[in-house]
C-alpha positions in Angstrom: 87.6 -31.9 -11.6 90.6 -32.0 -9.3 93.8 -33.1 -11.5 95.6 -36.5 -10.4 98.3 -36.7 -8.2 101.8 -37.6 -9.0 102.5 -40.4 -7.1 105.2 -38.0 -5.4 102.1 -35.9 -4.0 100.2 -39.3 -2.8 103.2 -40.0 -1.3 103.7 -37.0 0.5 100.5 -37.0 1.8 100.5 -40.2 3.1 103.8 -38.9 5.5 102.0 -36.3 6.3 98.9 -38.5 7.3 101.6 -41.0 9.2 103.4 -38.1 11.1 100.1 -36.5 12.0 98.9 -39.8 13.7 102.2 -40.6 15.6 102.0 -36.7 16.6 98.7 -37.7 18.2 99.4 -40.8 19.9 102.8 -38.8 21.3 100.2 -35.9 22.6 97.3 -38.9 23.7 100.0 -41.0 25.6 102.0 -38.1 27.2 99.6 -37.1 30.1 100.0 -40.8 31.2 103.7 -40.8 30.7 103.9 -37.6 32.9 101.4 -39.2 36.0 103.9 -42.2 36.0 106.7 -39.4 36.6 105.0 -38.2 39.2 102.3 -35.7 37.7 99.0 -36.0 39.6 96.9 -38.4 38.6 93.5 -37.2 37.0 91.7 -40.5 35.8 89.6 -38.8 33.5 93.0 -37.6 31.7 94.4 -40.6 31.8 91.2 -42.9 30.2 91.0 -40.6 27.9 94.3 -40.4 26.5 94.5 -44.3 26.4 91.4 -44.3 24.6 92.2 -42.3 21.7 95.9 -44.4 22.2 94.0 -47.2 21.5 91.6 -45.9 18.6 94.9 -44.6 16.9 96.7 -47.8 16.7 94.2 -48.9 14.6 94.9 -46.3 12.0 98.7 -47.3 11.6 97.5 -50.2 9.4 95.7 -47.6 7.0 97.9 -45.1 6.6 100.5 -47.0 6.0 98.7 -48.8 3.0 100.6 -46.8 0.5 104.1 -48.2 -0.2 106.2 -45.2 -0.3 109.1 -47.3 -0.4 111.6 -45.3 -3.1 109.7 -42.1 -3.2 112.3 -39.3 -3.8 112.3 -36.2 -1.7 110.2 -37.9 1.4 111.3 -36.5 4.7 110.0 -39.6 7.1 111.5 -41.7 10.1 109.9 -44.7 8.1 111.8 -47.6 7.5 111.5 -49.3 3.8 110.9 -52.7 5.4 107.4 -52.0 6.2 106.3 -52.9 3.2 108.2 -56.3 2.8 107.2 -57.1 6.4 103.2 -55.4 5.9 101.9 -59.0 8.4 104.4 -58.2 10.9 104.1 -54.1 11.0 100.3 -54.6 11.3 101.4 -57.0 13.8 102.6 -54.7 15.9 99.8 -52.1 15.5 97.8 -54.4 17.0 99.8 -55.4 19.5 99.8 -51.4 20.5 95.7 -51.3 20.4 95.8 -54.4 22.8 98.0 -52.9 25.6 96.2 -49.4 25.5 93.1 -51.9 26.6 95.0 -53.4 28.4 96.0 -50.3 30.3 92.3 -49.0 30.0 91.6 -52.0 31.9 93.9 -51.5 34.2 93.1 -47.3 34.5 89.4 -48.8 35.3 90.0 -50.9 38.1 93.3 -49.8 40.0 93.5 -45.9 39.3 96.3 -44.0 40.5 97.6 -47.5 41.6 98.1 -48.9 38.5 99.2 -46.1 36.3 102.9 -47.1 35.8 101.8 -50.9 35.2 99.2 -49.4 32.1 102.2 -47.0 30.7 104.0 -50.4 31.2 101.1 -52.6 28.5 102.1 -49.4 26.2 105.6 -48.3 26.4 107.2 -51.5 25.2 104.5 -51.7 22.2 105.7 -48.4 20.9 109.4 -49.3 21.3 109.0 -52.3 19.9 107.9 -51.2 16.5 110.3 -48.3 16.6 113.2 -51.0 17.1 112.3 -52.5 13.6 110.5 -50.1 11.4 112.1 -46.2 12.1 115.0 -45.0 11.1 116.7 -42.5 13.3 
């Protein structure tokens, strides 16, 4: 049987489970980004990158279950506060899942039209957990 972790190695795993998500919801939302800056649109691209948006905002909740809060020797943009503030964080997740429907909604019946208004129903949702719960 595998040994127990130290609660040093849970912790670092769960970083490493946080950063790989954000990674993916950077490399989901970034086609998107780059047709409002004037890439060309490919609606398939687009759907599907606001898709998995959408399905990854749902794992910010779980992979932030484990209070890390005080960990030495973490390396993570995190800010302690989560975890006194879980309601409002998860909160915010959602709020991110509900404007990458929002944009899917949007992707489905304006296309090219109505890319910048769906990076709009996502953009804000990303800054505005960033404003209270990443450190810089």
């Amino acid at each position: 049987a595998a040994a127990e972790q130290t609660p040093e190695q849970l912790a670092a795993a769960s970083v490493g489970q946080r950063q790989a998500v954000f990674k993916l919801l950077a490399f989901s939302n970034g086609a998107l980004g780059g047709m409002a800056r004037g890439a060309p649109f490919n609606a398939e691209v687009a759907i599907r990158g606001t898709e998995r948006v959408a399905m990854l905002a749902g794992l910010i909740p779980e992979v932030f279950a484990n209070n890390t809060t005080g960990v030495a020797g973490l390396t993570t943009r995190s800010s302690d506060t989560i975890w006194a503030n879980q309601a409002d964080f998860n909160q915010l997740a959602q709020d991110l899942a509900d404007g990458a429907a929002q944009a899917l909604a949007i992707l489905n019946t304006q296309g090219e039209a109505g890319v910048r208004d769906a990076v709009a129903a996502i953009g804000p949702k990303c800054g505005a957990c960033h404003d209270r719960f990443r450190t810089e």
